[in-house]
Phi, psi and omega in degrees: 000122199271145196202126190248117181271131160209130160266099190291125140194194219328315182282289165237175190226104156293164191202136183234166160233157165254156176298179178305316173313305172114027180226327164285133174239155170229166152286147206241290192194134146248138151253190192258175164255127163205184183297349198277344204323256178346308163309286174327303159323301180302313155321288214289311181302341198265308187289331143302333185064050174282118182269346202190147180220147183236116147301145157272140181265120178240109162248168183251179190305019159283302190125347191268128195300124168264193228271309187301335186281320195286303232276275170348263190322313175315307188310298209294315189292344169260350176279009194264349171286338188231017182228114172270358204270188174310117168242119190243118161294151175215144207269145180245039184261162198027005184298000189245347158268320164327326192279282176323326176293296175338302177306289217271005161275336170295303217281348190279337188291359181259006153071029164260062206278027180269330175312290194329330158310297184315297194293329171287020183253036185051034182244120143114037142229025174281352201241327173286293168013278188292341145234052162267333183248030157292298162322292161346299169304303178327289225301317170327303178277345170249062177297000000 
């Protein structure tokens, strides 16, 4: 089941996809958040063949939907006007540092330790985000 993974939040929104099979995620895109988000996506879901959309679930150290999670759900209930297939949540914890360490561990063994600046400035990991905890899901559901 081809399943488009977003990590939503306030500024950009990563976005990864799986292969058809439903077991690989790749990284996709970052876009920015504006009013165009929710159009964009239904396109993107229509021109894909997209079956299932996953969300990151952001809670804060409660357990309690924080201000990006409230952001989220809104996100889902209006993408549900033009997606009748499944929208599912997934826990997003730490993926976004998992996406920087990584990066920036490619780029420093790739000796462009001038690069590592972008990345601690949060640019080119919202899309890995998304799909580390896109894989997740995958890996979860298909046991």
């Amino acid at each position: 089941m081809k399943t488009l993974g977003i990590d939503y939040g306030s500024k950009r929104v990563g976005l990864a996809l799986s292969n058809s099979e439903g077991t690989m995620s790749t990284p996709l895109e970052i876009i920015k958040n504006s009013v165009d988000l929710v159009p964009y996506l239904c396109t993107l879901i229509s021109h894909n063949n997209i079956q299932r959309v996953v969300l990151g679930e952001s809670l804060d150290y409660s357990g309690k939907d924080n201000t990006i999670m409230v952001q989220a759900r809104a996100c889902a209930v209006l993408l549900a006007e033009c997606f009748s297939g499944p929208i599912e949540f997934h826990t997003e914890v730490m993926t976004s540092m998992e996406s920087k360490w990584g990066t920036e561990k490619q780029v420093r063994r790739s000796g462009k330790d001038k690069e590592v600046k972008k990345i601690k400035g949060k640019e080119h990991i919202d899309d890995i985000a998304a799909s580390i905890m896109l894989q997740n899901y995958l890996d979860r559901h298909n046991r």
